[in-house]
Phi, psi and omega in degrees: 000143172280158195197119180239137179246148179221122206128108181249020187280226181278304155339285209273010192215012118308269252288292186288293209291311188283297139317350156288311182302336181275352162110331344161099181295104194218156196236095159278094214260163193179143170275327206292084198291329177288296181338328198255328192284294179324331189259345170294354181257020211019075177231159201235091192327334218227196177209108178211146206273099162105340182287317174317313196271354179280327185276297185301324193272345163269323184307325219247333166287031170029059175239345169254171183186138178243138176203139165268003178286099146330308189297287184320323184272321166286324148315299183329317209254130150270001162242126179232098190272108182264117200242064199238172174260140196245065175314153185283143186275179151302007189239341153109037175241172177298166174228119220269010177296333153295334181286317165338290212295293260274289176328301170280355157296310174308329185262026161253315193276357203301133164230351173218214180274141151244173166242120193256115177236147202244090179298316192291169175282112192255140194272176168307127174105344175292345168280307167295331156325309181306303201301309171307329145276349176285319198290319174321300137015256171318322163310296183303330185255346165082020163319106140082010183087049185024062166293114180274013173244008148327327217201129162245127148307102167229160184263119179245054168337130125332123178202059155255147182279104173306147199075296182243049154327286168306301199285334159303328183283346185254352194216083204247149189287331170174170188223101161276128171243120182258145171202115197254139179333159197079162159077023221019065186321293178313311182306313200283334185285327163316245179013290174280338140326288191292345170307279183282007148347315179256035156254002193250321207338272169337312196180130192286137163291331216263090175283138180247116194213183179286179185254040179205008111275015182251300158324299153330309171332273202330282207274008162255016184242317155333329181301286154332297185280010180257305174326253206286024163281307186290315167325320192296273167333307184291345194251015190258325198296300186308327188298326172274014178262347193235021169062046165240158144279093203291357179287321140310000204253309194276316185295336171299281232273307225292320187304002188246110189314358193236035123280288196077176187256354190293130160079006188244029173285117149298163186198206168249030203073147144011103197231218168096182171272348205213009168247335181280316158318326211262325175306338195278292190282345164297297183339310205294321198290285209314312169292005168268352161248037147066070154200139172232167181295058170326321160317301181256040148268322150322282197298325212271287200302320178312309185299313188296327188288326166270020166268347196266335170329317174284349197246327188303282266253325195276341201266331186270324179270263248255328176124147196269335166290078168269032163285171191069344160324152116268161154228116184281125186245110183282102166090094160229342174327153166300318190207174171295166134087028154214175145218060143304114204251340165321164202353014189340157200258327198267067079339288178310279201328294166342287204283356165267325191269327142339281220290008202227001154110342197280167159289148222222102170244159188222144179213117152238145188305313199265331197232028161298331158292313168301328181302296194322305174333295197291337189276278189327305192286314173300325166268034194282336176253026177222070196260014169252005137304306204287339174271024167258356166272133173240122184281120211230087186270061194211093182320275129042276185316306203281018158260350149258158259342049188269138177268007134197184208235128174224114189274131169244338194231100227264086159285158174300356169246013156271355153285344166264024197263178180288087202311324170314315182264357167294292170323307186296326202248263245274145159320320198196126194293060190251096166257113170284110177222106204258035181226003179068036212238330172254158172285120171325286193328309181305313190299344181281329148350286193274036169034035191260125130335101182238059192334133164209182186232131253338076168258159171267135203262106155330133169253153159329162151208000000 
């Protein structure tokens, strides 16, 4: 089937690269003129685990093709999926002008019948928007006696997880499809059926509902899962006051099958592209209907508050003056097996403990270019801060001369590491771990002094 994505950010360039695997013609359009050249030459702008090599091996079998020709792209697809980004506003709603652009494009350039699938995350009601500029559009250039049965609108939602991206998109728990009566349903539900075919074999996936509940699905299942990480958090903050252990905590509620274990790791909060945002624009849809969310106002404020948690535990051990400090800093990525620097949690931790005077050496296996980015815009008005950061491309290295180790982000070889040579390079046998990743008991072993978050904090001996 031919296929045009439009949109090469996270969404749309998984979407695309994953159907050209699938056999599948597809055309991935962007304005981002380097960009599309980085991927025609297969280099893969972003770092998600399994893309890169999907991109390359469709490229050279021509089933994929990166293009900035609108005209060209929009012709291509008899499906046309729109995956562009919907950043949050100062008002906290989405901001749907790229899906605008998108929109009036498909309906200037439309030539035959399509299926306008609306991938990015959207508030309610964006799918009749699309349909009402795709169609204005039509009017305006006058294609076929402006026939509104060229083109059907449907919601096709997302729910990959950055760091396993691909393989959620090859191997998905379900596929919501909104489809609303009309419209040529029946053509567009054909279509998309026959599209997700092979993800149904085994067992059908595919729930079918209308399409301002197939908007909704999305940003009430982000809801939820952002709900219990700050539920988690709040209950890790008490746990260390009354002497639990919230990791026993967790495993007890997670053993009750209608809890489960997903999502119920204390930390340091929350990041990303997509919970602190989609939390933001549910708020917004509500208060535009005289209501507000208490939950996830609450679930908002918890987070903001447990990203500052690691910079309160280093401020209570070390004293609110840290100058002359150092600090190893583990893990700036929001989460693993990416680098995404968005709302990253060690943004806060960073620029709190800089702000309390100490010096920074930082290490991620992956995203340190992005972090410098993301450091510079966040110090952009303290900027003799960010020249108290040291960028460090060494697990190792960036623990010398550091007065403790502060974990934020938990990838895989800092679970395991080499506790001797930690002990050995740092000043002082200090671990801050704001992932959880090591056992108290154990680190008291291993003679570590040990911060976790509401865990029991260990002392040297």
């Amino acid at each position: 089937m031919k296929i045009t994505v439009i949109g090469t950010g996270y969404v749309g360039l998984v979407t695309g690269a994953c159907l050209a695997e699938l056999g599948n013609d597809v055309i991935c359009y962007d304005i981002n003129e380097e960009k599309i050249k980085l991927l025609n030459d297969g280099v893969s702008p972003i770092f998600e685990d399994g893309l890169e090599s999907i991109i390359k091996k469709n490229l050279s079998s021509s089933r994929l093709h990166f293009s900035t020709n609108v005209i060209e792209a929009v012709h291509h697809g008899k499906v046309i999926f729109i995956a562009v980004g919907t950043p949050t506003t100062p008002s906290g709603a989405a901001d749907l002008s790229q899906v605008e652009i998108s929109a009036k494009n498909i309906g200037k350039w439309i030539n035959e019948y399509k299926v306008i699938v609306n991938k990015s995350t959207v508030p309610v009601g964006t799918a009749d928007k699309v349909k009402e500029i795709v169609q204005s559009q039509i009017d305006l250039v006058s294609i076929n006696d402006s026939d509104s049965t060229q083109f059907t609108v449907l919601s096709n939602p997302e729910f990959l997880k950055e760091g396993c991206a691909v393989d959620d998109f090859m191997r998905p728990d379900r596929i919501i499809l909104g489809i609303d009566p009309g419209q040529n349903a029946n053509q567009a539900k054909d279509l998309m059926n026959r599209l997700y075919a092979p993800f149904n074999r085994h067992h059908e996936r595919t729930l079918i509902m209308n399409v301002r509940s197939a908007e909704f699905t999305k940003y009430a299942s982000n809801a939820m899962l952002a709900t219990r990480i700050s539920f988690m958090n709040e209950l890790a903050n008490l746990a260390e006051k009354i002497n639990v252990d919230i990791e026993s905590v967790r495993k007890g509620m997670g053993a009750d099958p209608r809890i489960g274990y997903s999502f119920l790791y204390a930390g340091v909060g929350y990041g990303g592209s997509c919970f602190p945002k989609d939390i933001k624009a549910l708020q917004n849809t509500a208060n535009n209907h005289d209501l507000t969310l208490e939950i996830l106002k609450s679930v908002e404020h918890v987070n903001e508050q447990q990203k500052k948690i690691m910079v309160q535990k280093i401020l209570k051990r070390f004293g609110s003056d840290l100058k002359g400090n150092i600090f190893a800093v583990w893990g700036l990525a929001f989460k693993p097996n990416t680098d995404d620097m968005r709302e990253a949690p060690s943004l806060k931790v960073i620029k709190g403990l800089l702000e309390h005077g100490a010096r920074l050496r930082v290490y991620d296996p992956v995203s340190m270019q992005a972090a410098q980015r993301a450091l510079r815009h966040e110090l952009a008005e303290q900027t003799q801060l960010f020249e108290k950061i040291e960028f460090i491309s060494h697990q190792y290295k960036v623990l010398e001369g550091a007065q403790a180790l502060v974990i934020v982000t938990e990838w895989k070889e800092f679970k395991s590491p080499d506790f001797h040579l930690i002990r050995q390079t740092l000043k002082s046998p200090v671990i801050f771990d704001g992932r959880n990743l090591f056992e108290p008991e154990v680190m008291q072993e291993r003679h570590f002094e040990y911060h976790g978050i509401g865990r029991h904090n260990s002392s040297a001996e």
